[in-house]
VEXDREN-2710 file (C-alpha; in Angstrom, 1 decimal):
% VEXDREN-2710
k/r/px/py/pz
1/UNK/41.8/-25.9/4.3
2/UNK/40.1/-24.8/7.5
3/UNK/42.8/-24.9/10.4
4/UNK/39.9/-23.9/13.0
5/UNK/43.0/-20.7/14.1
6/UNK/40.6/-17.9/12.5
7/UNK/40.7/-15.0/14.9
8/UNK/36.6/-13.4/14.3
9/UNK/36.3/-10.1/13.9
10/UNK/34.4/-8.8/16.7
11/UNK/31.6/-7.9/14.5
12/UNK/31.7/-11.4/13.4
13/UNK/31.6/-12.9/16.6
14/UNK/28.1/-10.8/17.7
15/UNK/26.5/-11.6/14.7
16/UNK/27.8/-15.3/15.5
17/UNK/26.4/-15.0/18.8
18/UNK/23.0/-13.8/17.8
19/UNK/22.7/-16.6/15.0
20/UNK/22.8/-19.4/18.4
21/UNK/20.3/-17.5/19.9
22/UNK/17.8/-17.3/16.9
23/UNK/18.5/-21.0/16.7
24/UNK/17.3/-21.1/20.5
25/UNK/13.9/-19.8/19.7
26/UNK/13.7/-21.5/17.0
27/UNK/14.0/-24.4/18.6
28/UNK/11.5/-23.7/21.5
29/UNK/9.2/-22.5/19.5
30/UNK/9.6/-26.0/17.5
31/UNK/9.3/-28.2/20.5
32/UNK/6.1/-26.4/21.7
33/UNK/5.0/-26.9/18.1
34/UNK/5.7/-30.8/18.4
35/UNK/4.6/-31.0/22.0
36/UNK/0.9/-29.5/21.5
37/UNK/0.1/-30.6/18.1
38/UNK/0.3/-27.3/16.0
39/UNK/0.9/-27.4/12.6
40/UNK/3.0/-24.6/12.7
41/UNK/4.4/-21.4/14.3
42/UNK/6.5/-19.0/12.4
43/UNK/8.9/-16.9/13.8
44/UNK/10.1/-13.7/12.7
45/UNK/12.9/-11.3/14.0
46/UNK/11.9/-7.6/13.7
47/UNK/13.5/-4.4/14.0
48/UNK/14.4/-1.0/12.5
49/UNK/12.3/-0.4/10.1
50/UNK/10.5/-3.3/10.4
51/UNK/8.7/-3.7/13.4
52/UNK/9.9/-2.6/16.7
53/UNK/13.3/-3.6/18.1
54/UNK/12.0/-4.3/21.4
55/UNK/8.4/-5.8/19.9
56/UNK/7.3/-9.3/21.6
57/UNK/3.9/-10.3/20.2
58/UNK/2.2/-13.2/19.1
59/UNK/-0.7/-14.6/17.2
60/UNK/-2.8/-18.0/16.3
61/UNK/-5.3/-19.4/14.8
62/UNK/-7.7/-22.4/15.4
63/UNK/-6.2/-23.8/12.6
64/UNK/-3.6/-24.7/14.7
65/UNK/-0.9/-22.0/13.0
66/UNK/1.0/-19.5/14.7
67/UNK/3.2/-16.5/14.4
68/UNK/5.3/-15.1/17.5
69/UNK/7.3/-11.6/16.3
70/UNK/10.5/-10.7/18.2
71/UNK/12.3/-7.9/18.4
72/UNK/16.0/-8.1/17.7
73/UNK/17.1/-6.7/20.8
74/UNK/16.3/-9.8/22.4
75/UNK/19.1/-11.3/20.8
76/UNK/21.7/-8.9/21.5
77/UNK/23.6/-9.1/24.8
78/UNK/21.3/-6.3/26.6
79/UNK/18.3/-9.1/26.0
80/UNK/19.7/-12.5/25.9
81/UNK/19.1/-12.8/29.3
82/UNK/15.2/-12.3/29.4
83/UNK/15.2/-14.1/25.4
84/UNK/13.7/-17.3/27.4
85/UNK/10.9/-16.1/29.5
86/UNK/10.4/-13.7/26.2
87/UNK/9.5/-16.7/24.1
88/UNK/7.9/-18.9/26.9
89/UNK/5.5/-15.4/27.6
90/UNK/4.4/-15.6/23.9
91/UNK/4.0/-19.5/23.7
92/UNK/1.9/-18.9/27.0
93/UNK/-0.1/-16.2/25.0
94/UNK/-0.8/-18.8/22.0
95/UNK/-2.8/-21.2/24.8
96/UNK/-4.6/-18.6/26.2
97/UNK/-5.9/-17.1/23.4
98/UNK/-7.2/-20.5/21.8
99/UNK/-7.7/-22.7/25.2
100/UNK/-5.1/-24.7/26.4
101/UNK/-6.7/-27.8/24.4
102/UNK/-7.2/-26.3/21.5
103/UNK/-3.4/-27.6/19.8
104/UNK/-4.7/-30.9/20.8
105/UNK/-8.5/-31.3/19.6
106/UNK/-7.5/-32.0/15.9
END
């Protein structure tokens, strides 16, 4: 039975930390989807040997996909703070590379 008492280990409670602000994006990223039309826009956490930890970069199509990579010091307490303009700044990028009309046109 879960008494809701459980002291975290403080490796728990980053990792805990991070997780809400992965949901964050994700669920930016899922309003901008909704608000503009998109089909869909992927998003991918990056770092160490994968990508850059400090990476920021997006992509999109005139299909109406996109892809926005972030690196995962964004979501540790040095980044948090900027995660929100780092995520509006790539959403920003998707309209200007396409138009800002282009989620909408179908």
């Amino acid at each position: 039975m879960c008494t809701g008492n459980r002291v975290w280990e403080p490796h728990e409670a980053a990792m805990a930390a991070e997780a809400e602000q992965i949901r964050k994006a994700e669920a930016r990223v899922t309003d901008f989807a909704t608000e503009h039309g998109t089909e869909r826009i992927t998003l991918a956490v990056a770092g160490a040997r994968i990508g850059c930890w400090d990476a920021a970069e997006s992509v999109c199509s005139f299909g109406a996909l996109g892809h926005i990579e972030l690196g995962h010091f964004w979501f540790f307490p040095e980044g948090v703070a900027s995660l929100p303009h780092i995520v509006e700044h790539e959403l920003a990028h998707m309209l200007a590379y396409t138009g800002a009309d282009m989620f909408n046109d179908g």
